[in-house]
C-alpha positions in Angstrom: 0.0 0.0 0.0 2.6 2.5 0.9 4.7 1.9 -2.4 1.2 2.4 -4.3 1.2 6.3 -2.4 5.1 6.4 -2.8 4.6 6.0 -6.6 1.7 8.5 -7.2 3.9 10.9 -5.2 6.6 10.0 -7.3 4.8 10.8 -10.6 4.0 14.4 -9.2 0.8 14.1 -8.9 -0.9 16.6 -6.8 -4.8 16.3 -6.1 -6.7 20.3 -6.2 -7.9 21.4 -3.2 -11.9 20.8 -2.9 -13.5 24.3 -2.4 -15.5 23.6 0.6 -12.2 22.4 2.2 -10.8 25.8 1.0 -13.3 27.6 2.6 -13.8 25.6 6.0 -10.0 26.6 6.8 -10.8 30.3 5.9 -13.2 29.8 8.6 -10.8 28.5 10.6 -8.4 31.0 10.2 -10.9 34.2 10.7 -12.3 32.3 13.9 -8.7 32.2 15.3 -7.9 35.5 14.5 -11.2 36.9 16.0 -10.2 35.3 19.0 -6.8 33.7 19.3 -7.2 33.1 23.3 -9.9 29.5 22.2 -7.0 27.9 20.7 -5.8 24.5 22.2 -2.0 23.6 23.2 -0.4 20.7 21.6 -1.0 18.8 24.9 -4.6 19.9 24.8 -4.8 17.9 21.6 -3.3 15.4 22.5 -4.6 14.6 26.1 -8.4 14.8 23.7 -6.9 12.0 21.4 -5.8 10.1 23.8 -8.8 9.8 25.9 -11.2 9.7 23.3 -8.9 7.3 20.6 -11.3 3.9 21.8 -14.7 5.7 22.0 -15.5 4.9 18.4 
């Protein structure tokens, strides 16, 4: 599987970004500038993952 992703990487080959993806991280962006002080840490993030990575 990986040498199948190596090998379209390889090639070049670059996928476009969707628009809706485009425009959920402008979003994202304004929201953090509007208020940078809701922003997690790194260790916020990853304290989340951890907790929550068998709740599926």
């Amino acid at each position: 599987m990986f040498r199948l992703w190596d090998q379209i990487l390889d090639t070049g080959w670059q996928p476009s970004p969707d628009p809706a993806l485009l425009a959920e991280l402008d979003r994202r962006l304004a929201a953090h500038a509007a208020d940078p002080s809701r922003a997690l840490t790194r260790d916020q993030v990853v304290d989340h993952v951890r907790r929550n990575r068998y709740c599926m």
